[in-house]
N, C-alpha and C positions, 0 to 999 in steps of 0.2 A: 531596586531591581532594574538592569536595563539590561539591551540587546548589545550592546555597544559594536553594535557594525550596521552602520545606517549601508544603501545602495550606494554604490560608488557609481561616478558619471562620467560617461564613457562616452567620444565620439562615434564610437563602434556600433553597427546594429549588429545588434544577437552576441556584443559580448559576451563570455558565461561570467565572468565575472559580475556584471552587473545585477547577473538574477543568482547570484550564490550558490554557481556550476563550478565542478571542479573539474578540470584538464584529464584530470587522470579516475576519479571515481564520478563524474558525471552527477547527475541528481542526488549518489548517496551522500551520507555527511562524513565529510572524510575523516578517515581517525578517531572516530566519536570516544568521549571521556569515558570512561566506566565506573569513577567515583564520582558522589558530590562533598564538598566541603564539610566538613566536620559536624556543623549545629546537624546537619540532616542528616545524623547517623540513624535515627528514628526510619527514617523512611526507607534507608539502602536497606536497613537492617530485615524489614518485611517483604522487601521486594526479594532480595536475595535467597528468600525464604517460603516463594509464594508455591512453590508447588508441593511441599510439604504439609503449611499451613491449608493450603484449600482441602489437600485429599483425609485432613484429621477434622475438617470443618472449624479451625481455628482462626480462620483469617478473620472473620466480621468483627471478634471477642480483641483481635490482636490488636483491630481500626482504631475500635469504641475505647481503646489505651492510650491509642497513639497523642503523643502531645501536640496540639495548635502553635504551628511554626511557621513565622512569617518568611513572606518570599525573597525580604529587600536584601537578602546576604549573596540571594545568586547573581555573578557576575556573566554575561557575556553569551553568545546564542549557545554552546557547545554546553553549558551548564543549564540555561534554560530547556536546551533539547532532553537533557537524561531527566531533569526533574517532570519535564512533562510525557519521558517514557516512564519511567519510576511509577509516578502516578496513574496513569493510565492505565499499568498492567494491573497493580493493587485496586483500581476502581473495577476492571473487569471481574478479576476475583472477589470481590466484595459481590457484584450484584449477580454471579449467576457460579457461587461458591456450592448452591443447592438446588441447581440446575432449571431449568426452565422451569418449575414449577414452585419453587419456592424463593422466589425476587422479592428485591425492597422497590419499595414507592420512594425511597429517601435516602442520599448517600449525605452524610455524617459531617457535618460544620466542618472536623478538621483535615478532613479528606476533600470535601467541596470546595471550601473557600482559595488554599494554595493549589488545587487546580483549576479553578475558574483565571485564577492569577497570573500563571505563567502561561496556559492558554493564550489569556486576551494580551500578555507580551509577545508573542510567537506567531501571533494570527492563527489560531491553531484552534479546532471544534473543542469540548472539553471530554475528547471521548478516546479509546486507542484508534489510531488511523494507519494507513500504510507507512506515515511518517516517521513513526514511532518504532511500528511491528518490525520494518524491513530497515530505511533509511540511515536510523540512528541507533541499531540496536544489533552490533556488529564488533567483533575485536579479534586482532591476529593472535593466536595462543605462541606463536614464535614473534615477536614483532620485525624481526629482519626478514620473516619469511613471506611467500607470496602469498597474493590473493585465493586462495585452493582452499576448496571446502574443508578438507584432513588438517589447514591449519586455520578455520575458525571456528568463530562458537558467537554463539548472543550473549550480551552482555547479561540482560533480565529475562527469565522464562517463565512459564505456564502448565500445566498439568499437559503431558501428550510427551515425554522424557526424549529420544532421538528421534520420534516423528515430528515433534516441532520446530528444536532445532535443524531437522533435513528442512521443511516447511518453506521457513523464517531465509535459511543457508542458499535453499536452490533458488528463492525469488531473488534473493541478495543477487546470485551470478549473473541471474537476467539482465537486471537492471547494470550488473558491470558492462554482460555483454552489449547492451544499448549504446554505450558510451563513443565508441567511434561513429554509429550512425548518428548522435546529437552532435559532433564536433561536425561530420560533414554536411548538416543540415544548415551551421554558420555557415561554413564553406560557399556552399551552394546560394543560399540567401543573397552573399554579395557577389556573386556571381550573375547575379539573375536581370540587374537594369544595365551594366555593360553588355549583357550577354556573353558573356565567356562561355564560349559553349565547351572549350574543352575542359574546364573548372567544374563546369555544371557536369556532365557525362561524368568526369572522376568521382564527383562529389556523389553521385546518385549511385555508383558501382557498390560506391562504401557504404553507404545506407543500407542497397540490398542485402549486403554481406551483413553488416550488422543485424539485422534482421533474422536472419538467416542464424546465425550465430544465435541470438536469443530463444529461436525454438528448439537449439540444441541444448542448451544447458537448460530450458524446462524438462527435456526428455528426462533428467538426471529425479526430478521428483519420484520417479518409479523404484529408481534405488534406495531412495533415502526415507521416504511415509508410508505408512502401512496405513491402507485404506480407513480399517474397521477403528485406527486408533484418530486418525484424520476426522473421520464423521462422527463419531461416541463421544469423543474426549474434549479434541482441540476447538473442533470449531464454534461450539457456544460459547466460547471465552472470546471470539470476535463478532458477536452479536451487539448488532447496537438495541436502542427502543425507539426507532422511527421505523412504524410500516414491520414492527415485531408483534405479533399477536400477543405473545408471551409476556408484553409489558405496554399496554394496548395505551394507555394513559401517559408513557414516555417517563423521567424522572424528576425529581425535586431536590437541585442542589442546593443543600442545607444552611443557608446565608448569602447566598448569592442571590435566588428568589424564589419567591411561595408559588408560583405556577411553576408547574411540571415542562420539559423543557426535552425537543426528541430527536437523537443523533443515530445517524448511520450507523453504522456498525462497518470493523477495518474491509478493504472492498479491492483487489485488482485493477478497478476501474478507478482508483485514487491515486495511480502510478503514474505520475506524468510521462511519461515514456509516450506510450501510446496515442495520448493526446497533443503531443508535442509533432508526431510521425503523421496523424490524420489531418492538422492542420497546415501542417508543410504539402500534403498532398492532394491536398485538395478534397478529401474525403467528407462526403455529409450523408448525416446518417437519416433514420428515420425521427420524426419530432419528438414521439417516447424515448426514444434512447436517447439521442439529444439531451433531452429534457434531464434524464437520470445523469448523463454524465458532466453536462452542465454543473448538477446543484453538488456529484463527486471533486470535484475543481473547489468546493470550498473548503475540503477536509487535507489542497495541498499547501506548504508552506507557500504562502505569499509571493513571493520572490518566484517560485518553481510556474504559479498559476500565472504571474505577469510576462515570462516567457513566453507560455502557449498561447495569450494573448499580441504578444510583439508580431510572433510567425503570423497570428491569426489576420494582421493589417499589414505583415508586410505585400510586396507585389505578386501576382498569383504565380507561382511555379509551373501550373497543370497550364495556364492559358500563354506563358512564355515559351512555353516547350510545343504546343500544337503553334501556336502563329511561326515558331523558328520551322518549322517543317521539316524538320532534320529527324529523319527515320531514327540513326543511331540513338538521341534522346528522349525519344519516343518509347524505344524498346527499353531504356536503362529505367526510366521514368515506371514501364510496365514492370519493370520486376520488381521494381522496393512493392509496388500496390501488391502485384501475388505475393511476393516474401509476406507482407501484412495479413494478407489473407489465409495464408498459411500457417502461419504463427495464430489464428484466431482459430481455427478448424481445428488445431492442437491444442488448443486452451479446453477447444468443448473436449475434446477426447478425456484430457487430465477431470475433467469436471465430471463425467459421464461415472468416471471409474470412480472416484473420490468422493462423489455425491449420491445420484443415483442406483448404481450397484451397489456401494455400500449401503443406502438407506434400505434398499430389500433385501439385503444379506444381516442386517442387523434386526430387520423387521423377524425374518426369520427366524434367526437365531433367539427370538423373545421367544417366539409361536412356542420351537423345542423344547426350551430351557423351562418358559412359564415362570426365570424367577430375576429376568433383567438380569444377569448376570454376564457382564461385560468386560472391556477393557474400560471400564470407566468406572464398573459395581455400580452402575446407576443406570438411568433409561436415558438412551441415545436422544437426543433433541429432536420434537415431532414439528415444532413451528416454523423449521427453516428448510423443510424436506422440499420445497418447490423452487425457493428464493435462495439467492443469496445472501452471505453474510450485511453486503451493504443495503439489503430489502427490496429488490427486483426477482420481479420472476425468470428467472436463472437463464435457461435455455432458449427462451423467446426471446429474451435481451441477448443473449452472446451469439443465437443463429441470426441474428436480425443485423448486430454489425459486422458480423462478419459478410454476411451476403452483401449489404452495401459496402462496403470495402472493394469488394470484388466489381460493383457496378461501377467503380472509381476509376478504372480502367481507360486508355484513350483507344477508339477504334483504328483500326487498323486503315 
C-alpha cells in the first residue's frame, strides 16, 4: 500500500500544488474514484448498501461476514481516499446502527484493522471527517456536465435519502465557492514583501467576493434538508466518541489496540477553508475556540493542515496593510473580515433552524405522539442537543468566533 505522490518542491510560496490544492476544485479531491479494485468488492458491496442495511438493522450481521482484506493492493491517494470514505461510512453505521443508545465498545478486527491502515497512510483520524463526508465523496452523474448540484450525487450514503445528499451536495458548493478566494490568498501572499499594493487590493476584492459567494450557496441548504430529517436521522451518523456522552469511554479498535481510543465526530470546523481565511487575516480567536479548532486541524488531510500553517508563518497581511497606510487597503482588507463574519452569523442561523428548532420540534412531537415515531421510527439523538457533531458546545463556540472575527477588523 502506498500514497504514491510524495509533496512536490516548489520555489513558490503557497504553491497549491505543493499542499494537494487544485486550480480548479480547491481543497476538494478532484474527480474522486467511485470504484475500488476488485479484491474490495466485499467492502463497495456494504457500503453501497448502507442505508438499506442500517434501516433493516443488518449492517453489524453483514460486518461480522465481511472477510479480513489486506490493504497492500490499494494503489495511490485517489484509491487510499475511497477506501478510507468506504470505511468510514460502514464504521459509522456499524456503531450508531441502533442509535445512541445501543453502541458497541468494539468495532470488529476486520473493519478495524484495514482502517486503522489506510488511516495511518493518509494521515487521516480513523473515524468519518469532513474529508471523507464532503471532500472525497462526490461525482458528476453527467461527467461532461458542470459542477450543479441537478448534476451530482455522493458517491457512498447514509440513512437521511435527499436530505443527505442536499447536506453532503450544498457543503460540497461552498467549498467550490471558496476556491477563488484560496487562489487569491496566493496571490496576495506574494504580493505582500514587494508590496504590490495594487496585487494586494485585487487580491483582497476576490477573497471578499469569495466569501460572499460561499454564504450564498449555504443559503441553498434551505432547499435541499429538511430540518426534522437533518436532526432525527442524519446527524448521529456523524457522531464521533470524544466528548460523546453516549459512548463516554470512546472505542476499541479490534487489533489495533486494547485501550479504547476517542475521535471527533465529522465537524464544519474540519473544513480548511475557514482556517486557511482566519490565518491570512490575521484573525485570533478566543483560547477555547482556538484550542477546539486547533486539535479540528488534525482530522485535515496533511497537506491541506501544512497549508494553514505556511499562511500561519508567512509575513503578516493585517500589519502590511495598516503600516502601507493606504485607506483603499484598508477598506478591501475590512471587507473580506465582514464577508467572514457574515458567512459565520449565517452558519448560526442554518445551526439555529437545523439544531435547536428541530431538537424542540422533535422533542414535541415525542410529547404528542408518546410513541417516538419519526422520520427515523426511532428516538431523535438527546446527547448532541447542545454540542456539536465534532463535541463543542455549539453556539458558545460559533457566537464566540464569530464575534472575534468581527474584533479582526482595522479601525478606521
Amino acid at each position: 500500500m502506498e500514497t504514491g505522490e510524495g509533496m512536490e518542491e516548489t520555489p513558490l510560496p503557497l504553491a497549491l500544488t505543493r499542499f494537494q490544492l487544485s486550480e480548479e476544485y480547491g481543497f476538494l479531491l478532484p474527480d474522486p474514484l467511485t470504484e475500488l479494485p476488485a479484491p474490495y468488492g466485499p467492502w463497495m458491496e456494504i457500503a453501497h448498501n448502507l442505508p438499506q442495511l442500517i434501516a433493516s438493522r443488518r449492517l453489524r450481521s453483514q460486518v461480522h461476514q465481511m472477510p479480513q482484506l489486506s490493504t497492500r493492493h490499494l494503489r495511490g491517494r485517489e484509491e487510499l481516499h475511497l477506501a478510507h470514505l468506504v470505511l468510514s461510512f460502514i464504521t459509522m453505521g456499524y456503531i450508531w446502527q441502533e442509535g445512541e443508545e445501543g453502541t458497541v465498545k468494539v468495532l470488529p478486527r476486520n473493519l478495524a484493522i484495514p482502517f486503522w491502515e489506510v488511516s495511518q497512510a493518509l494521515g487521516l483520524p480513523p473515524i468519518l471527517s469532513h474529508a471523507d463526508f464532503v471532500l472525497a465523496n462526490w461525482r458528476r452523474k453527467d461527467p461532461n456536465g458542470s459542477l450543479e448540484i441537478e448534476n451530482l450525487d455522493t458517491i457512498i450514503s447514509l440513512p437521511g435519502g435527499e436530505s443527505l445528499r442536499g447536506f453532503i451536495l450544498v457543503t460540497l458548493l461552498v467549498e467550490k465557492a471558496a476556491v477563488p478566494g484560496i487562489k487569491a490568498i496566493v496571490r496576495a501572499a506574494r504580493a505582500i514583501l514587494p508590496l504590490d499594493e495594487e496585487t494586494l487590493h485585487q487580491a483582497l476584492q476576490e477573497l471578499a467576493e469569495a466569501i460572499g459567494d460561499m454564504s450564498e450557496a449555504l443559503k441553498r441548504m434551505h432547499d435541499y434538508v429538511d430540518p426534522a430529517m437533518f436532526y432525527a436521522v442524519i446527524r448521529i451518523f456523524l457522531s464521533g466518541w470524544k466528548d460523546n456522552p453516549a459512548m463516554p469511554q470512546g472505542l476499541v479498535y479490534e487489533g489495533v489496540s486494547e485501550e479504547p481510543m476517542a475521535y471527533s465526530g465529522g465537524s464544519a470546523a474540519q473544513s480548511t477553508v475557514l482556517h486557511a481565511f482566519d490565518e491570512f487575516l490575521g484573525i485570533r480567536h478566543s483560547g477555547e475556540s482556538t484550542a477546539f479548532l486547533h486539535r479540528m486541524r488534525d482530522y485535515m488531510p496533511p497537506p491541506h493542515r501544512a497549508f494553514v500553517e505556511e499562511i500561519r508563518r508567512a509575513p503578516s497581511l493585517k500589519q502590511h496593510v495598516l503600516s502601507s497606510g493606504d485607506p483603499r487597503l484598508c477598506a478591501a482588507f475590512n471587507r473580506c473580515v465582514s464577508a467572514l463574519a457574515d458567512f459565520r452569523s449565517y452558519h448560526i442561523t442554518i445551526v439555529t433552524k437545523y439544531i435547536t428548532v428541530a431538537a424542540a420540534k422533535a422533542k414535541a412531537g415525542r410529547a404528542e405522539s408518546g410513541d417516538g415515531a419519526g422520520p427515523s421510527a426511532g428516538k431523535p439523538p438527546s446527547a448532541l442537543e447542545t454540542k456539536g457533531t465534532g463535541g463543542s458546545p455549539i453556539f458558545v463556540f460559533l457566537k464566540s468566533v464569530r464575534d472575534t472575527t468581527r474584533e479582526g477588523m482595522i479601525s478606521a
